[in-house]
Steps between C-alpha positions, in 0.01 A plus 500: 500500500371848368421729803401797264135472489362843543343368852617555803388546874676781709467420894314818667674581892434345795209604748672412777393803729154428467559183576651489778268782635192240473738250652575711824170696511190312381639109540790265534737320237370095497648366182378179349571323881244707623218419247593155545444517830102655458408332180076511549352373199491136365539368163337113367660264321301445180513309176580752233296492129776409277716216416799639600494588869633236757357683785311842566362662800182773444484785749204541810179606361533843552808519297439265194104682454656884564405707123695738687813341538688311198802273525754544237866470611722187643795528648640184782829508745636290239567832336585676789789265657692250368421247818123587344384535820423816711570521903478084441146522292407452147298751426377688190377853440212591270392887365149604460356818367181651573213597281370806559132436657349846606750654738683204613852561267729310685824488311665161482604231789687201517450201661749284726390136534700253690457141307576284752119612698358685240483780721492862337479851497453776342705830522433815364752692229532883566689790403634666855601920468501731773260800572688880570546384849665187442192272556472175313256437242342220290297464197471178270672437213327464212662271222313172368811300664455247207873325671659513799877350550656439897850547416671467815442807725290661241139475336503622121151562381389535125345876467437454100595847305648666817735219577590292785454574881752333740386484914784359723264234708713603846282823425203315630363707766181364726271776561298576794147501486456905546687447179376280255483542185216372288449237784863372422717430807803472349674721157785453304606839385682563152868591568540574153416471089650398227309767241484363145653666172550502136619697235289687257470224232424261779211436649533419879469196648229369682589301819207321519649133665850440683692195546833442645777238325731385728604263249724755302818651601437779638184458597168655267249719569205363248258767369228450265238683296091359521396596127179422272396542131838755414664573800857433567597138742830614570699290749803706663788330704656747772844354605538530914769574772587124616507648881241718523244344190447900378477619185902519376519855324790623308704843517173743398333335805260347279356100494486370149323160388594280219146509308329161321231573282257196415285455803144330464151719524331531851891396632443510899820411614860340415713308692902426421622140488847463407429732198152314400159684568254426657185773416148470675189618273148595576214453276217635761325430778298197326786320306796319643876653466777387292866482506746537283885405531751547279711807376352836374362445167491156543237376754332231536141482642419283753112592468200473758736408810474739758175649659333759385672857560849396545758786582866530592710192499846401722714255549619291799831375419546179751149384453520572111165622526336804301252690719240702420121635561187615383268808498135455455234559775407142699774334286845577644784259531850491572658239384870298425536321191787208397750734232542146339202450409531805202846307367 
């Protein structure tokens, strides 16, 4: 397998000081137990447009009619543990960016949801430094967060050309109210990045989706490109530590991917099955999705199966189940879908 690509991500240091600053000063450390613990939203179980889902849940009003807020990324604690459960839940994470409306530019969030009550919440993702006299501060990241992977302790989310951001979700910290930030009581702050490169005669890659294959030895970080009319739909594979499910960099420090070229057009997301793919399109917000399954360059389309919108795709490896969601305004699913049924 040929390394030599011309891409690379190089993993920036750790902001552990301010971290643990807003961790003493401003809040307290809750982890994944304590958003489990003070879920406050609710989610419906829905039938999902589509042949292809088995079973779907839409979010509360609120969420599934916000223009400000869009769902894009999928991520479950089939990903993040190999007992695919988390503190005894299955649970999945989402990532939503937010449109800039007037002075509201809120970064990015994700979205814990706990599938055995459909119980969820959201949590805000921030960048935490430190003023000259060692206060904490927060402002919102701003990427489109197009994928989102829980790989055990850690978060990875897709930043497009600048890379991928990694959180550590014990850095949850609850804030108090004196202290919250854009009316979010709880922020996961980004411990550190993984900033995207390429040589000269390269052009960078775009991380627009993530996916983790735990069907590989070691395990993959999936990375894909969203491309129309002549853009590239490059898929990269990022080989992992098998412990700690980071990036595995060589002697120069540096993460390379093995790179596949032959992606579809309006590619959303790809998913890893034993070295098949599974790849999620959109065609708009009034057409239904397609999938396609196969091997790079040689796809085939399983058209008009998925709702409207569809975005980043995983995989639950017990259930054999594909999961993934949609985008558009009053139309938002999440929903599983039998692998098989692509074979």
């Amino acid at each position: 397998m040929d390394f030599n690509t011309g891409i690379h991500l190089a993993r920036s240091r750790e902001r552990d000081t301010p971290i643990e600053a807003l961790a003493q000063q401003v809040g307290h450390r809750v982890g994944v137990p304590g958003i489990l613990h003070d879920l406050n939203r609710r989610a419906t179980q829905a039938d999902v447009p589509g042949s292809a889902a088995d079973w779907g849940f839409t979010w509360n009003r609120q969420d599934n009619d916000s223009g400000l807020w869009w769902p894009q990324g999928i991520s479950t604690s089939a990903d993040a543990h190999d007992t695919e459960t988390v503190d005894g839940h299955s649970m999945l994470v989402t990532s939503w960016y937010c449109k800039a409306l007037g002075h509201r530019r809120q970064g990015s969030r994700v979205t814990f949801v706990d599938l055995d009550t459909l119980r969820y919440r959201h949590v805000l993702i921030a960048q935490a430094s430190t003023n000259l006299w060692g206060r904490p501060r927060l402002k919102p990241l701003h990427i489109h967060a197009g994928g989102v992977v829980w790989a055990g302790d850690y978060l990875h989310l897709a930043g497009t050309r600048r890379g991928i951001f990694t959180c550590r979700v014990q850095d949850i910290v609850k804030l108090p109210p004196s202290h919250h930030s854009f009316d979010y009581r709880y922020v996961l702050p980004v411990r550190f990045a993984y900033d995207a490169h390429a040589a000269a005669d390269v052009e960078k890659l775009r991380y627009s989706f993530l996916s983790l294959n735990r069907t590989s030895s070691p395990p993959e970080l999936i990375a894909g490109e969203y491309g129309r009319d002549e853009m590239s739909t490059r898929i990269a594979r990022y080989p992992l530590d098998p412990d700690s499910l980071l990036l595995h960099y060589g002697d120069d420090g540096r993460s390379r991917p093995f790179i596949l070229d032959g992606g579809v057009g309006h590619m959303q997301g790809v998913a890893v099955v034993n070295d098949r793919y599974y790849v999620t399109a959109s065609r708009g917000g009034n057409r239904n999705g397609h999938v396609y399954v196969g091997q790079p360059g040689d796809l085939t389309a399983h058209r008009e199966v998925l709702p409207p919108g569809p975005e980043d795709i995983t995989y639950w490896p017990s259930r054999d189940q594909l999961w993934s969601l949609s985008e558009y305004p009053g139309r938002r699913f999440v929903f599983a879908m039998d692998r098989t049924r692509f074979d």
